[in-house]
N, C-alpha and C positions, 0 to 999 in steps of 0.2 A: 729703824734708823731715824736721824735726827735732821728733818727739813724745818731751815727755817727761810722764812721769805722776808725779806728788806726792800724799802722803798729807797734807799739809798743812791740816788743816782751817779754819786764819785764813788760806789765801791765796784770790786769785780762783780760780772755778772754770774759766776759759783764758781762756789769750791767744794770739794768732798773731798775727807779723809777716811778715816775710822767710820764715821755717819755723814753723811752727806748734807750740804749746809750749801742754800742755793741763795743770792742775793741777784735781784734785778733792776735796771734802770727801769725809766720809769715808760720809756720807747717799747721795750717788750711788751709790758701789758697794753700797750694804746693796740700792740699788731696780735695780742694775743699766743703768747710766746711762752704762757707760763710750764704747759706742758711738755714741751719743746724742752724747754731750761731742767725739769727736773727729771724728762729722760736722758737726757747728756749726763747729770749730774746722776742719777744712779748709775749709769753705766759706768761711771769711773768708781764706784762704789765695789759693784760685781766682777771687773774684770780684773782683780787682782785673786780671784779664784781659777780663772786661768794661766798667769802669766807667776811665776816665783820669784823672775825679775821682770822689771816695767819693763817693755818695750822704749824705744824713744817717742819723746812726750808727741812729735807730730803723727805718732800712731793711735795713741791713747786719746788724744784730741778727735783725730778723725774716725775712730770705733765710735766715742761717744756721737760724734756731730750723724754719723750717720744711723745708729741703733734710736736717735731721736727723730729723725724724719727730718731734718732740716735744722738749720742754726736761728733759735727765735722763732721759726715758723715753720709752713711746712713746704718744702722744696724738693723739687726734683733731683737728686744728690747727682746722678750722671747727666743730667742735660745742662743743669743751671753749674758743671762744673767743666764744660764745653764751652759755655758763655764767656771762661775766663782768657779761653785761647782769641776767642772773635773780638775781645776787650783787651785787649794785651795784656791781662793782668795777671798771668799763668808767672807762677815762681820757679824755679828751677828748684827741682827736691832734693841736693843736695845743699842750697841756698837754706830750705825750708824745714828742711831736719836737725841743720845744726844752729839754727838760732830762728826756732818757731815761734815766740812770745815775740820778738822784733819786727815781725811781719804783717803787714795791714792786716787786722784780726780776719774781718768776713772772709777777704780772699784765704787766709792761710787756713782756717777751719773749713771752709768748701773742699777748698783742694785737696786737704788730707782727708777731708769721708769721701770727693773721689777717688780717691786711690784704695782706700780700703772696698767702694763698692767694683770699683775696676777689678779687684784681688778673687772678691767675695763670686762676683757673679762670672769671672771667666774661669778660680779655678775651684770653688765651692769653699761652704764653712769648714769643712775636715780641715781639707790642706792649710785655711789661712788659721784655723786654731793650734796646730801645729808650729805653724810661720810665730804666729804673734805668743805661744809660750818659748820661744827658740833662741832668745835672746841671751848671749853672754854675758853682759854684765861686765868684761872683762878691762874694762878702763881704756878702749878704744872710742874715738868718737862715734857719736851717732853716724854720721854718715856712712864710717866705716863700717860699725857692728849690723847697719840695716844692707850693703850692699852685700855680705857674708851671710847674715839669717837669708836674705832675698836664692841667692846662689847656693847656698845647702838645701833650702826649702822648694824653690822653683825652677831652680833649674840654670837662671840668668841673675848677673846682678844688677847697680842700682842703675848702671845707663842703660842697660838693655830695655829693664823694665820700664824707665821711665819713657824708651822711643816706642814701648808696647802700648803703655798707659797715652801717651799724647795722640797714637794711632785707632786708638780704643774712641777716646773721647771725638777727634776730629770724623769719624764714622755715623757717629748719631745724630740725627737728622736736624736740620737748625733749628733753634727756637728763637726766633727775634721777642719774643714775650719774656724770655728768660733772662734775654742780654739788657731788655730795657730795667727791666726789675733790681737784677742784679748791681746796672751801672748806680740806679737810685739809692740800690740800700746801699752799695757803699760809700755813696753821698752824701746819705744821710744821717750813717754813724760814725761819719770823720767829723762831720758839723759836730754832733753832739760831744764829741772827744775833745774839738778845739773848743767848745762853749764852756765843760767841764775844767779844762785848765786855766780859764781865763781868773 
């Protein structure tokens, strides 16, 4: 496949299609992020051998964010995705499925690798390999086609899961390290967004 790395700090930080093609600000490499970046980015590479249709993109986002260890670095994917409820800054996932690109990036990339690691670790890889090639495709919104895959596949749809998943997260033990961390980097990459547009 075809990585290429960009110092480019106005472009996205990757894209993969066909070959994977990673671009990063220039903040990543200062936190050492580049490995980080290019397991997200193969991941969206690879998972198109499991799924015949994409899932919706806040699934695809958060497979990658979480098969990477962290967004940029390496994170705790269920703790520092607990940090969001102690920060107010949890989205609602039918908010966050249907217009995921709109969404304050770091929150909405945490958020979706917790959910897939909330998926992963209460009901194993089987079942959510299952879940995430299960997608219709069928010209229903995202929200809709994930609270159906969710209810054929687990049992419950998307409110149940998402009072399962807030019940999941508000369980593990606090991390005031994580809520500081977290409150920073998304500080720090709102700064850089409004520097970038100026």
């Amino acid at each position: 496949k075809n990585f290429n790395l960009s110092p480019d700090a106005a472009r996205a930080v990757g894209t993969s299609h066909s070959g994977c093609i990673v671009e990063r600000v220039e903040a990543v490499r200062e936190i050492g992020g580049q490995a980080y970046v290019m397991r997200h980015e193969a991941t969206h590479v690879l998972d198109g051998q499991i799924a015949a249709i994409y899932p919706p993109t806040m699934l695809r986002e958060g497979l990658a964010t979480y098969m990477g260890g962290g967004h940029f670095k390496p994170e705790p994917i269920p703790q520092r995705t607990a940090a969001l409820l102690e920060l107010d800054y949890y989205i609602p996932l039918t908010q966050l499925v249907g217009d995921f690109y709109r969404q304050q990036h770091e929150v909405g990339y945490l958020e979706a690798a917790g959910l897939i690691a909330y998926l992963v670790e209460t009901y194993g890889w089987d079942q959510f390999r299952t879940f995430y090639a299960s997608f219709p495709g069928d010209g229903t919104s995202s929200a809709q086609q994930l609270d159906a895959t969710l209810a054929r596949v687990y049992g419950q749809g998307l409110e149940a899961t998402e009072e399962s998943f807030r019940a999941w997260l508000r369980a593990l033990p606090p991390d005031p390290a994580q809520v500081r961390d977290l409150r920073d980097t998304v500080a720090l990459f709102d700064t850089i967004r409004r520097y970038q547009a100026e």
